[in-house]
BALOBA-1460 file (C-alpha; in Angstrom, 3 decimals):
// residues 277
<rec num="1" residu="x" x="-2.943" y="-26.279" z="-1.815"/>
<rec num="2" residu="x" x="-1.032" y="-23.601" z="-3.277"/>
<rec num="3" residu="x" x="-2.031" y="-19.857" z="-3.641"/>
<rec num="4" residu="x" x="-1.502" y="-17.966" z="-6.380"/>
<rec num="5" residu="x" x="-0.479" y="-14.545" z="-5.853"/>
<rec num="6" residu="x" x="-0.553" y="-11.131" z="-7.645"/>
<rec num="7" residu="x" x="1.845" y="-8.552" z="-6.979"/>
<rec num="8" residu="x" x="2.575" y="-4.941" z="-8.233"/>
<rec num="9" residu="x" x="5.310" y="-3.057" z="-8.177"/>
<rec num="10" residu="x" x="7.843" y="-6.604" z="-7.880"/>
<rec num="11" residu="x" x="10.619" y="-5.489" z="-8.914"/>
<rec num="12" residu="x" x="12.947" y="-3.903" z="-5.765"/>
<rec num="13" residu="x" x="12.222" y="-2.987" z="-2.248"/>
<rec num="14" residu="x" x="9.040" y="-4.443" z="-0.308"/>
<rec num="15" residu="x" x="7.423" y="-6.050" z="-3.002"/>
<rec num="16" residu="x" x="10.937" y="-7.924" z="-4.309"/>
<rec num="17" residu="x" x="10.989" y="-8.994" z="-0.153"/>
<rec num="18" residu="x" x="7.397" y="-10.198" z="-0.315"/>
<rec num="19" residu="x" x="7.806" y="-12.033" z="-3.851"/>
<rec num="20" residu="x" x="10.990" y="-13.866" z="-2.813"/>
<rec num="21" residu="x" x="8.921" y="-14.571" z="0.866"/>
<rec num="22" residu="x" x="5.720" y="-15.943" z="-1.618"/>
<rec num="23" residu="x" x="8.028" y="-18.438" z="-3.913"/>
<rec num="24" residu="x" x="9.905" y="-19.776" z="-0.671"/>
<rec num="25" residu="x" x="6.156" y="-20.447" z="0.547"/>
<rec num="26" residu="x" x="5.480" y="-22.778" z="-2.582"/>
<rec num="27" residu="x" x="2.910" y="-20.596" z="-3.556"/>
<rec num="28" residu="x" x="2.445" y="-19.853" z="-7.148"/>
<rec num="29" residu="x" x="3.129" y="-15.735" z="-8.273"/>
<rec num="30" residu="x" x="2.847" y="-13.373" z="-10.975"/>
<rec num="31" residu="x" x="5.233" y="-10.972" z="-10.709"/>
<rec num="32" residu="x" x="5.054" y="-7.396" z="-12.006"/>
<rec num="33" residu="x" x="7.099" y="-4.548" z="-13.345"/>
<rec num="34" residu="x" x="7.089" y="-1.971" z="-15.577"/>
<rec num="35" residu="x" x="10.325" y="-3.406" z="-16.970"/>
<rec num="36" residu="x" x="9.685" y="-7.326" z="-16.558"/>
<rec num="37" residu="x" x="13.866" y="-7.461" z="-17.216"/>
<rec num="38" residu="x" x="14.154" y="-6.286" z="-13.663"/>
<rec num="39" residu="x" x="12.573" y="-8.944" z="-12.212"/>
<rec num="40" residu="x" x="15.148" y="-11.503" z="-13.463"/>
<rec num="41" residu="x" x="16.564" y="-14.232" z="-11.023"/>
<rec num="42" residu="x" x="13.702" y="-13.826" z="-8.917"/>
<rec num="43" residu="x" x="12.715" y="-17.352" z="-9.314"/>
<rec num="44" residu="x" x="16.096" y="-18.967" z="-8.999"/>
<rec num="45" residu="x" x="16.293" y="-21.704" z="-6.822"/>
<rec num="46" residu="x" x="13.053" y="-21.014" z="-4.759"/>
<rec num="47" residu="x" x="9.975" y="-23.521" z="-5.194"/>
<rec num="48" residu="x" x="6.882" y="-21.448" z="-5.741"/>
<rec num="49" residu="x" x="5.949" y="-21.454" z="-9.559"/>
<rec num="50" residu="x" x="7.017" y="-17.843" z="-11.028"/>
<rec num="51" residu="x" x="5.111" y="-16.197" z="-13.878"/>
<rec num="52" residu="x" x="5.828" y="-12.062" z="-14.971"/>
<rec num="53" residu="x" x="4.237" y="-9.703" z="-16.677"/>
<rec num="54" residu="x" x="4.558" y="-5.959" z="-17.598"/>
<rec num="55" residu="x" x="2.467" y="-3.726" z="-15.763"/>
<rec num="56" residu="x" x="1.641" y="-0.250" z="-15.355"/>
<rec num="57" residu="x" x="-1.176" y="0.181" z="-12.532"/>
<rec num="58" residu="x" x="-2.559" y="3.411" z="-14.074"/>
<rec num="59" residu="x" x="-3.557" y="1.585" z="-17.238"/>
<rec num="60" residu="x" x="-6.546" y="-0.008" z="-17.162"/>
<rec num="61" residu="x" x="-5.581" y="-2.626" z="-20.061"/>
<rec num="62" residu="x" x="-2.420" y="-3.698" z="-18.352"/>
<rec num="63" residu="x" x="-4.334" y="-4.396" z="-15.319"/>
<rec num="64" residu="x" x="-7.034" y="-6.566" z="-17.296"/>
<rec num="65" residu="x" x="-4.200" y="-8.334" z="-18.545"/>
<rec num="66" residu="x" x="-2.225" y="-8.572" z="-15.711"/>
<rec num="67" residu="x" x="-5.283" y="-10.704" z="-14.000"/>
<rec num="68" residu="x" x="-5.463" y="-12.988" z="-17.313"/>
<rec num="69" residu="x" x="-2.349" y="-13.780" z="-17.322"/>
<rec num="70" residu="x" x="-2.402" y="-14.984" z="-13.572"/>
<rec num="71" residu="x" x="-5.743" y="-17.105" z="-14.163"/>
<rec num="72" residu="x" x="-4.056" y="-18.195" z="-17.352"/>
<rec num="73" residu="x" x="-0.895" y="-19.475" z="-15.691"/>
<rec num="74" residu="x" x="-1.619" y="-20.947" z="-12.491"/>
<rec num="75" residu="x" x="-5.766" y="-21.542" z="-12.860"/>
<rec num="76" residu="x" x="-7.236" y="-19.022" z="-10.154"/>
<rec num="77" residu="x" x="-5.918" y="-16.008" z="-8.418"/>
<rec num="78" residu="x" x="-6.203" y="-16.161" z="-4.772"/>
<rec num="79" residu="x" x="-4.517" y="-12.895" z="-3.740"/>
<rec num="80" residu="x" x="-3.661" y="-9.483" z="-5.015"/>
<rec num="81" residu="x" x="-1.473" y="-7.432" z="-3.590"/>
<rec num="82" residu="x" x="-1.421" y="-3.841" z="-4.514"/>
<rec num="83" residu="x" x="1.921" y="-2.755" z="-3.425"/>
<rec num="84" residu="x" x="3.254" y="-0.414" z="-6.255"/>
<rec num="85" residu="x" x="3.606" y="3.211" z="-5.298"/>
<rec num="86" residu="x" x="6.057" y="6.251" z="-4.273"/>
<rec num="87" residu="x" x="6.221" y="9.194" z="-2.451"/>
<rec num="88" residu="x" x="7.982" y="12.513" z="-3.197"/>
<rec num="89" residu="x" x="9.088" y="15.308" z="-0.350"/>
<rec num="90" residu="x" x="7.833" y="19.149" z="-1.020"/>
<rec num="91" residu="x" x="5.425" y="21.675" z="0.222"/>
<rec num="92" residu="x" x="1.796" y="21.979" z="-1.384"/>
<rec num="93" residu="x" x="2.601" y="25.179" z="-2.803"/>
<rec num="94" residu="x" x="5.885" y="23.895" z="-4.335"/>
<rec num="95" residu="x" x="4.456" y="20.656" z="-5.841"/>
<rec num="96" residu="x" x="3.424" y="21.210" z="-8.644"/>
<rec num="97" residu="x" x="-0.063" y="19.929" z="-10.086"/>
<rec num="98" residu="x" x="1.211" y="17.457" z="-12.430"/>
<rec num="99" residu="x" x="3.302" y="15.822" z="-9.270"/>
<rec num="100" residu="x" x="0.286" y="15.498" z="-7.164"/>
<rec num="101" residu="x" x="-1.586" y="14.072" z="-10.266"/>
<rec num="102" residu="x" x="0.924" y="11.405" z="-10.536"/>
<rec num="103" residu="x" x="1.223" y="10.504" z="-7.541"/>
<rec num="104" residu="x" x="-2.208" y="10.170" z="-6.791"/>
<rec num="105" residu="x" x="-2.352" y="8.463" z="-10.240"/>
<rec num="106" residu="x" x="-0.041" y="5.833" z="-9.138"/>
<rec num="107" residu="x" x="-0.766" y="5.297" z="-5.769"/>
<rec num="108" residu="x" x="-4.377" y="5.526" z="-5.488"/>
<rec num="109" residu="x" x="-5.797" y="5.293" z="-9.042"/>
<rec num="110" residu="x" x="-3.694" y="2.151" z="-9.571"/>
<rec num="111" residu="x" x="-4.754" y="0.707" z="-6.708"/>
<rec num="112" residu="x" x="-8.553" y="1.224" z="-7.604"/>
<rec num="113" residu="x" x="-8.363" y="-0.243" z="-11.122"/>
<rec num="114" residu="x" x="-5.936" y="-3.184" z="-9.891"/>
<rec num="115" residu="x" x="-8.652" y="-4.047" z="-7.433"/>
<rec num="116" residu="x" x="-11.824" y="-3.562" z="-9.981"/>
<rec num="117" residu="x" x="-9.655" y="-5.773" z="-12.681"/>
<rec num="118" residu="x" x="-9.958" y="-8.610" z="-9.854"/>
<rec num="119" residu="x" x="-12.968" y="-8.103" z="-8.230"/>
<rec num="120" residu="x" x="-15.301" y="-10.382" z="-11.029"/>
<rec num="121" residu="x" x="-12.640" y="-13.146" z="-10.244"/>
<rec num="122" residu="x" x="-12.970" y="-13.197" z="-6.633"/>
<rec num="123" residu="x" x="-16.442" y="-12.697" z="-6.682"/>
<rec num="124" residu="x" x="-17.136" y="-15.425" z="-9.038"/>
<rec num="125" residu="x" x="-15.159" y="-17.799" z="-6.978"/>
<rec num="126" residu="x" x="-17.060" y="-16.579" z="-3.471"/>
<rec num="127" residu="x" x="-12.649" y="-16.007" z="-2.460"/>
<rec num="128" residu="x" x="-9.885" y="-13.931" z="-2.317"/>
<rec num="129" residu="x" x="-7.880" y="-11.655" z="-0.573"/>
<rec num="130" residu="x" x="-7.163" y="-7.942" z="-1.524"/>
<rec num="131" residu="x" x="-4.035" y="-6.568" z="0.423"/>
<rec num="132" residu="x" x="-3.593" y="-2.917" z="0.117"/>
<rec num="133" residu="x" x="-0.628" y="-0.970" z="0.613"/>
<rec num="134" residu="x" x="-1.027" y="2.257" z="2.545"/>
<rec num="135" residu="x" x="1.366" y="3.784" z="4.840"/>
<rec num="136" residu="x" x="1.531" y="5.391" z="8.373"/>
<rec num="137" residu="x" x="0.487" y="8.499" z="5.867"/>
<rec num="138" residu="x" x="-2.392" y="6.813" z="5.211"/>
<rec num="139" residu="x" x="-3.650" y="7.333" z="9.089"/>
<rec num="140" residu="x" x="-1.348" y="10.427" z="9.741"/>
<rec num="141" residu="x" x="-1.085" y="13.971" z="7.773"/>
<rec num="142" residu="x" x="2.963" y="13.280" z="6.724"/>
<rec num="143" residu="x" x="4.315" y="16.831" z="6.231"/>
<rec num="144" residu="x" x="5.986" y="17.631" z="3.258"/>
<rec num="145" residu="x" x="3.564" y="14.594" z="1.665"/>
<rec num="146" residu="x" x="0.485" y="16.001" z="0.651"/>
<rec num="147" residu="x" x="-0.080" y="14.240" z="-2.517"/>
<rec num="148" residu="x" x="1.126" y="11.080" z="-0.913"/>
<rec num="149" residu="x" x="-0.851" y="11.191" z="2.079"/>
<rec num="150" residu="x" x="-4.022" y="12.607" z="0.249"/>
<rec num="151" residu="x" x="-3.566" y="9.173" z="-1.859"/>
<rec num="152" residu="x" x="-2.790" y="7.290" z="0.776"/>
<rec num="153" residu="x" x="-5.734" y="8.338" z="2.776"/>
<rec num="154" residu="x" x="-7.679" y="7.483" z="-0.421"/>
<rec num="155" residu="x" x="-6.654" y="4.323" z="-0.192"/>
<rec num="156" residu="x" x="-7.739" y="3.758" z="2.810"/>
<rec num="157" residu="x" x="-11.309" y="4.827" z="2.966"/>
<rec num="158" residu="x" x="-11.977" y="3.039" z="-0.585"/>
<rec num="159" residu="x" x="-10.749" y="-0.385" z="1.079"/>
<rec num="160" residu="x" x="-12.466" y="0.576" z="4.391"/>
<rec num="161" residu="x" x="-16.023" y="0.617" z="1.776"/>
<rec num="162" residu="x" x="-14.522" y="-2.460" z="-0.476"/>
<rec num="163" residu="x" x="-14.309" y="-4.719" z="2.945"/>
<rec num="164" residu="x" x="-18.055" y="-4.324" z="3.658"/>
<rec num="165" residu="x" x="-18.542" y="-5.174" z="0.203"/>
<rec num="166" residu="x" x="-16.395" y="-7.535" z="-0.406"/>
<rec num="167" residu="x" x="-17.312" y="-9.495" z="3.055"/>
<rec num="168" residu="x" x="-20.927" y="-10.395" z="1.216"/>
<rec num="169" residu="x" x="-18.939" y="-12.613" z="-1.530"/>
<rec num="170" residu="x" x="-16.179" y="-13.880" z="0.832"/>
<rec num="171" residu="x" x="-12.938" y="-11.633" z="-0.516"/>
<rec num="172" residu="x" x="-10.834" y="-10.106" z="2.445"/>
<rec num="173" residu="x" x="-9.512" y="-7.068" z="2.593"/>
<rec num="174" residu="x" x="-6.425" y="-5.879" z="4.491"/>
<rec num="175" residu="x" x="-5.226" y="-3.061" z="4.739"/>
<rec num="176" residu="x" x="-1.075" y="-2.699" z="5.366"/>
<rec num="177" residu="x" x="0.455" y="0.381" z="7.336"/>
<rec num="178" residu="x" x="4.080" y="0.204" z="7.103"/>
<rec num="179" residu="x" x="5.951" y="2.095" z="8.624"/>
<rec num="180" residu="x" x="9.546" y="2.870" z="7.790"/>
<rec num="181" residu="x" x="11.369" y="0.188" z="6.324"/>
<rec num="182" residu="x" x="15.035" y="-0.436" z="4.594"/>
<rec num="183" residu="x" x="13.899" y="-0.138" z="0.691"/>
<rec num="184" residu="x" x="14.396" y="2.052" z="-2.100"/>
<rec num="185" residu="x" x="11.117" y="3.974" z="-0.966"/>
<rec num="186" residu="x" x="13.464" y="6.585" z="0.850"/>
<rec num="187" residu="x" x="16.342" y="6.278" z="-1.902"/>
<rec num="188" residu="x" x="16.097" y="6.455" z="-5.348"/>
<rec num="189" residu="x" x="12.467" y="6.122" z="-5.486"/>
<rec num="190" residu="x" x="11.856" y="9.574" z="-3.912"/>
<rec num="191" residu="x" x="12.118" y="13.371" z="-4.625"/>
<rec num="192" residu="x" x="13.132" y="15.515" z="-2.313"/>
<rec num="193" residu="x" x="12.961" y="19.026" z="-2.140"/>
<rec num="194" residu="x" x="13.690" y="21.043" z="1.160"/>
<rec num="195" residu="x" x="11.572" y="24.511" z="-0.860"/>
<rec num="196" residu="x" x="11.411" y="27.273" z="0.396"/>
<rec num="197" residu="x" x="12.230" y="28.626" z="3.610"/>
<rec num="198" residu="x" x="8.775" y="29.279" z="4.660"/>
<rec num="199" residu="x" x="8.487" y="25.713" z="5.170"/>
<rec num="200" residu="x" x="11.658" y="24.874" z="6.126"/>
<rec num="201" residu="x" x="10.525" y="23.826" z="9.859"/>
<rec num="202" residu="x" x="8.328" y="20.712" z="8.730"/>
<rec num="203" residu="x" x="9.249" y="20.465" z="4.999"/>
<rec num="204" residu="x" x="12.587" y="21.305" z="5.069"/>
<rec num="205" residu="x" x="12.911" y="19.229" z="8.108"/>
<rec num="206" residu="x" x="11.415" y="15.897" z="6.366"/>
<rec num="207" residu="x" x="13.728" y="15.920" z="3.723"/>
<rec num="208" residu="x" x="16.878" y="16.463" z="5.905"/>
<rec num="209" residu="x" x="15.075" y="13.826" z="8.087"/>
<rec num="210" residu="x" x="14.326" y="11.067" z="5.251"/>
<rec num="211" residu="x" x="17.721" y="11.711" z="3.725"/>
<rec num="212" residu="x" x="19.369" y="10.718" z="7.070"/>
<rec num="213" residu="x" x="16.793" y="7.851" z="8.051"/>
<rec num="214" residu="x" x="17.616" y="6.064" z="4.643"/>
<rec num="215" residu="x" x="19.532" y="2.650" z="5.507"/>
<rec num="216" residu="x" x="18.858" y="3.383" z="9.030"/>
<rec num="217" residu="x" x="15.141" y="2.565" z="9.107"/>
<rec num="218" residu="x" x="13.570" y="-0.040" z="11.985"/>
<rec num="219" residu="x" x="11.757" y="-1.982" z="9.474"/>
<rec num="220" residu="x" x="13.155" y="-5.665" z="7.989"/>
<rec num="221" residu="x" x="11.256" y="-5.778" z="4.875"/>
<rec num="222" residu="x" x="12.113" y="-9.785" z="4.814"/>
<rec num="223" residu="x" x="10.042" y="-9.662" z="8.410"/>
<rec num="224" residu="x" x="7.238" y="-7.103" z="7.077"/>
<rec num="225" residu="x" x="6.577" y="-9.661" z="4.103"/>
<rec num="226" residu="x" x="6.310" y="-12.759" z="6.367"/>
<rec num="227" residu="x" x="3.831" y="-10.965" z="8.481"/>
<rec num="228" residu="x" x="1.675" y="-10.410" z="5.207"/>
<rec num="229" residu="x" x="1.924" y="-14.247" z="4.504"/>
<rec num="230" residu="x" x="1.087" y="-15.047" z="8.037"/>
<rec num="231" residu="x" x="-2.260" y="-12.129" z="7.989"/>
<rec num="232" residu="x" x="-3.367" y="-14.048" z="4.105"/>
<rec num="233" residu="x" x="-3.206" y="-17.671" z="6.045"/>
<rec num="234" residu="x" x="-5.376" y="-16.502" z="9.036"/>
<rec num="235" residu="x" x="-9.060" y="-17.226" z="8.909"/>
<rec num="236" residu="x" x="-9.648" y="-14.021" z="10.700"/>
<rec num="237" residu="x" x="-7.424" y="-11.411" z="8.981"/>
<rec num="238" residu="x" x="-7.481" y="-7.813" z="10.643"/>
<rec num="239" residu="x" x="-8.758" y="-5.464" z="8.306"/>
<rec num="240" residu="x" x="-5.479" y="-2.894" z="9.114"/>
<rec num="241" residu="x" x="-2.093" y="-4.026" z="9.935"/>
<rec num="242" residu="x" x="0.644" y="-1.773" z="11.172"/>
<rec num="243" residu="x" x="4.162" y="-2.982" z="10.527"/>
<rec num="244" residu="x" x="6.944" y="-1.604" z="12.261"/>
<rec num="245" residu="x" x="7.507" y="-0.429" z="15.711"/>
<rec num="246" residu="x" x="7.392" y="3.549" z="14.573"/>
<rec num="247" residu="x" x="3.692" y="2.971" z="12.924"/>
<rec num="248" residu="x" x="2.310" y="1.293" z="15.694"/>
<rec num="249" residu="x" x="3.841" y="4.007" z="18.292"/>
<rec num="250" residu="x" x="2.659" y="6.974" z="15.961"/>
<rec num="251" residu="x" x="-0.642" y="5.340" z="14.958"/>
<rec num="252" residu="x" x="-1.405" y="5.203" z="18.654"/>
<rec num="253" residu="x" x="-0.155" y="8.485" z="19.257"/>
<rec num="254" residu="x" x="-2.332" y="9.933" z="16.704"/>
<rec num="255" residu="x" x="-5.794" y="7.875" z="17.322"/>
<rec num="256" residu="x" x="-5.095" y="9.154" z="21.182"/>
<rec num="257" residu="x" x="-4.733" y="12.666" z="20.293"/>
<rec num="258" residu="x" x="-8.239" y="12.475" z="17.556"/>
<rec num="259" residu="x" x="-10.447" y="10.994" z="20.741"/>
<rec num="260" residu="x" x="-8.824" y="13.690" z="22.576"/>
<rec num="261" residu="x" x="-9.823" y="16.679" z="20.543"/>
<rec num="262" residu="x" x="-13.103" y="15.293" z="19.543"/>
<rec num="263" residu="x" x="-14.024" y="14.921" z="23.855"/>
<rec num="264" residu="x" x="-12.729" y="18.777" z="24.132"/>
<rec num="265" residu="x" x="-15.137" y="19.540" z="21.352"/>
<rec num="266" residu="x" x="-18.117" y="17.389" z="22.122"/>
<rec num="267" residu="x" x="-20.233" y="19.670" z="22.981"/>
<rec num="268" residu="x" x="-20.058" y="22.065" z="20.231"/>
<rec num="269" residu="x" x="-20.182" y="19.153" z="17.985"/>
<rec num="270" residu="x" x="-23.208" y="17.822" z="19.337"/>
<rec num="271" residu="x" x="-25.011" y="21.359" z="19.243"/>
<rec num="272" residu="x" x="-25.705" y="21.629" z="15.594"/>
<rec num="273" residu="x" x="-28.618" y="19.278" z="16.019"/>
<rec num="274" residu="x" x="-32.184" y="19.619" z="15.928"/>
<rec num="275" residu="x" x="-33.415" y="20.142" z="19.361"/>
<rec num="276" residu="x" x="-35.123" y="17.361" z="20.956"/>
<rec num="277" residu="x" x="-38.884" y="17.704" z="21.502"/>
């Protein structure tokens, strides 16, 4: 039986990859874009059934409709995949206030009101599957990322408290952690500013960084979006999913150094209690 799939931000980079992966499936999708016009030959000669619709995630109306439309088309929506988001390079104290508010707009706001526009769906059906996109910046402080990390670590605790929710009604929730992969999201799709020289030895050094890591990145999104079909079909889904060599060696490298600071500081930790009787 087909699935029918919902997917933001389907116009280029990993969401284009997972779309095309979804209608070579024979699973049934509703595409999104801002611009629907840039989703055009999408469908062409693949065998899932194809629906668009515009979309901005940061509108709550959009959304609603968004969710119609798929239940309208196709009958049910199985899974929604909240992949629409970007990232922009610059130190806190450069970025300016209206930046972070847009990026956290985008990348976590959208991601909350996507998810509430299908949660009566899923619930109502007792099925589902929520995929959410975060990023190695999601589990690691990304310098010269504030804005993107603090959304992307948003992200992830608000699907961390939707999976124990959503477990009770039978919707999965998954969690992806990519880490660098070969899309626009280091191109176009991102700002970079190297600031001020203050900075210059982590900020500075992630923009000189991303601008030479662009086309050069580890990641196959073709191979990242097959691994998300493959996680939807399992009965046992992981709740977080790494993809990409780089997130699961920095992932590790990070969860090693957390346990190892919070064992240097047990017992200081451990002394604000109440003393025993």
């Amino acid at each position: 039986m087909p699935r029918t799939w919902l997917v933001t931000g389907s116009s280029r980079g990993f969401g284009r990859a997972l779309c095309e992966a979804i209608l070579d499936s024979g699973d049934n999708l509703l595409a999104t874009a801002r611009d629907p016009e840039q989703l055009a030959g999408l469908g062409d000669g693949r065998p899932g059934g194809l629906a668009t619709a515009p979309l901005d995630v940061t509108c709550e109306e959009d959304a609603s409709a968004a969710v119609a439309e798929a239940i309208a088309q196709f009958g049910a929506l199985d899974v929604l995949v909240n992949n629409a988001g970007y990232g922009d390079i610059g130190s806190v104290e450069d970025t300016s206030l209206h930046s972070f508010r847009r990026q956290i707009a985008t990348n976590l706001f959208g991601t909350i009101i996507m998810t509430k526009a299908v949660i009566p769906h899923m619930r109502t059906r007792r099925s589902g599957h929520i995929v959410q996109f975060s990023s190695v910046g999601g589990r690691l402080g990304a310098p010269g990322r504030a804005a993107y990390s603090a959304a992307k670590w948003g992200v992830e605790g608000f699907s961390e408290v939707l999976a124990q929710e959503m477990k009770l009604v039978g919707v999965r929730v998954t969690i992806v952690e990519p880490g660098g992969f070969r899309t626009d999201f280091a191109g176009s799709s991102t700002t970079l500013e190297a600031g001020r020289a203050d900075y210059d030895a982590v900020v500075g050094n992630a923009a000189r960084m991303q601008a030479a890591y662009n086309g050069k990145q580890p990641g196959d999104p073709h191979r990242g979006a097959r691994a998300i079909l493959e996680v939807v079909r399992s009965d046992a889904p992981p709740l977080r999913l790494p993809l990409g060599s780089d997130a699961v060696g920095a992932i590790e490298r990070g969860d090693r150094a957390r346990l190892e600071e919070l064992e240097r500081w047990r017992t200081l930790s451990i002394s604000t209690d109440f003393p025993k009787d």
